[in-house]
N, C-alpha and C positions, 0 to 999 in steps of 0.2 A: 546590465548586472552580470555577473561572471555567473557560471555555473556550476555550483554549489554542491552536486551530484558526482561520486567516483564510486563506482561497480564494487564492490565487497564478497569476497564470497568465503573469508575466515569463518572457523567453527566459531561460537559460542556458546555459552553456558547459559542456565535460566536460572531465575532466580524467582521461587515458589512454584514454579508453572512450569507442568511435564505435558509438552505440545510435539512429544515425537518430533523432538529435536527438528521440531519445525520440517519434517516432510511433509507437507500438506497430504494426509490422509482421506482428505473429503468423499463422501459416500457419491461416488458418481453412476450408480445402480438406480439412474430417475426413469419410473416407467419403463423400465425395461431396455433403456438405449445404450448401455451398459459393452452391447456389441460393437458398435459404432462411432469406436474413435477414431479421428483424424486427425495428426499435426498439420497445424498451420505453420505453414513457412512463406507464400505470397499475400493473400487478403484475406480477410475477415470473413464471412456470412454476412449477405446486406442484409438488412432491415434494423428495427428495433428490437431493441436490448434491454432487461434490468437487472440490476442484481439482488440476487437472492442471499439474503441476507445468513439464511441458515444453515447453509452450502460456504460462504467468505469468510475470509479473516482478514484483518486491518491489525497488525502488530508497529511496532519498533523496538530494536535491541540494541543496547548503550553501555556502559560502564558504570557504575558508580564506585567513589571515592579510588578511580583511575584502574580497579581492578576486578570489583565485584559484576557479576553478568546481571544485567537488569531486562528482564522481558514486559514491555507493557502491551497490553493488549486494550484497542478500543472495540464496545461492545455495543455501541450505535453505529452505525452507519447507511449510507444508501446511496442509490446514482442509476444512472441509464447509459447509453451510447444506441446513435444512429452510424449506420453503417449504409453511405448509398452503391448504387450498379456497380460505380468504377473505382471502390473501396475506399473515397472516403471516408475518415470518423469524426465522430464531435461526440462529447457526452462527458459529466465530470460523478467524481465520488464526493460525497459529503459527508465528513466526520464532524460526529458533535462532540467536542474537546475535555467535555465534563464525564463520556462515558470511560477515562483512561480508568486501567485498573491495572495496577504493578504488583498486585502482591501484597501489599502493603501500604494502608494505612495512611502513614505518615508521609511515606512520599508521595501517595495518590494526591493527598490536600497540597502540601508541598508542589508537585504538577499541576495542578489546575489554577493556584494561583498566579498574581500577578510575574513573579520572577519565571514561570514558563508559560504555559499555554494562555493564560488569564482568560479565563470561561467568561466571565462576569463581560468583558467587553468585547473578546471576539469566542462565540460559543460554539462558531463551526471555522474547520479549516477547511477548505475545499480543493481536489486536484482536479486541474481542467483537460482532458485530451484534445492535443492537436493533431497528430497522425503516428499511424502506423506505416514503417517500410521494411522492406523485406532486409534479412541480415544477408543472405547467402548461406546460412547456416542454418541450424533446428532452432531458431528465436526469430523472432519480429524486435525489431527497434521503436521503442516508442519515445515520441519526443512532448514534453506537455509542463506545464507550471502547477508549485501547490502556492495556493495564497492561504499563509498564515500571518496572522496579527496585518500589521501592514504590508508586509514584503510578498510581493510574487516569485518563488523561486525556481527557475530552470529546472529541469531536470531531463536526462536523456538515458534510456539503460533498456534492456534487453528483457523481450517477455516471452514466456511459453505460452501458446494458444493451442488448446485443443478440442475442438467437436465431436460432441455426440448425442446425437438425436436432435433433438432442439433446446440442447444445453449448449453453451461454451463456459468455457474455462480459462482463466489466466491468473497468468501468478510469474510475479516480478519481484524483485527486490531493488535497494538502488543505498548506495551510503550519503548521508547528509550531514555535510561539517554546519552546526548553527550559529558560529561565531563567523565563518565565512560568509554565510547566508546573510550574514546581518542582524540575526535576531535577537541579538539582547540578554539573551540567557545566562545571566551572572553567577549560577551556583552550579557549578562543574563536579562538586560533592554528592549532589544526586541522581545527577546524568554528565557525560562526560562530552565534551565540544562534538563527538562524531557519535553518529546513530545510524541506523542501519533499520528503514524501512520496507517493511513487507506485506506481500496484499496475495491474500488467493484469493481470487472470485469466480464464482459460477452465473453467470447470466442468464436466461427463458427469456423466450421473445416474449415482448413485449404485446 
């Protein structure tokens, strides 16, 4: 399957939802470790990982009717990652598809039906990590699939990791054409063929 995933980094606009323009603001003041951050640019912190749900965001930002800025934000989520000695990782995020919330209404119902996410038969989408590698730059490369509905889709794009204390942090973005991907998605009126997924997560060991 091609790879469905091309790096994005255009402004967008929101539409109902003021998220500081998406600079993840996250209160990283846990216990006091607030002192001690580190960029990761080679490996991870071994051990186990979760994420902390109250600390993340799990968005996507999209078009609708090819010009309006649409932010949805999902507001379930969860995952882990193992991290061993010699950095490698495994570990996936799980979105449950019914918690999308756009703003609105009508396109929330609109989204969760059968013509996109269709909750009723696939209720979580899930992204699997396969590894992290160093960029040579201030990002890690992460390479890993999300399986929604039936389709596994590729994806490879650049993350910021950062330590402190026994927190980490990361936060990627990555663009997803869904008509590339394969997915079926026939109403281009409410989101538009390319989307533009984001994640800040903060993790505690586990």
């Amino acid at each position: 399957m091609a790879d469905a995933s091309e790096h994005d980094h255009n402004a967008h606009g929101h539409d109902g939802h003021d998220h500081n323009e998406h600079e993840h603001e996250h209160d990283h003041d846990h216990d006091g470790h607030d002192r001690d951050h580190t960029l990761i640019v080679d490996r991870l912190p071994a051990g186990a990982w979760q994420i902390d749900p109250n600390g993340s965001e799990v968005l996507f930002q999209a078009r609708a009717f090819g010009f309006l800025p649409v932010t949805g934000i999902f507001e379930n989520f969860s995952g882990e990652m193992s991290v061993d000695a010699a950095g490698g990782v495994s570990g996936q995020l799980v979105v449950q598809t019914a918690s999308i919330n756009s703003g609105w209404g009508r396109r929330d119902g609109r989204l969760r039906s059968a013509s996109y996410f269709h909750i009723d038969k696939y209720p979580e989408m899930t992204f699997t990590l396969d590894k992290f590698e160093p960029s040579g730059s201030e990002h890690l490369n992460l390479s890993g699939s999300l399986q929604i509905h039936h389709k596994a889709v590729p994806l490879n794009f650049p993350v910021h990791a950062i330590a402190h204390g026994d927190h980490l942090h990361l936060e990627g973005e990555v663009t997803i054409d869904h008509d590339v991907a394969g997915l079926g998605w026939s109403k281009p009126i409410f989101v538009a063929n390319r989307l533009r997924a984001e994640a800040a997560l903060t993790l505690t060991r586990a």
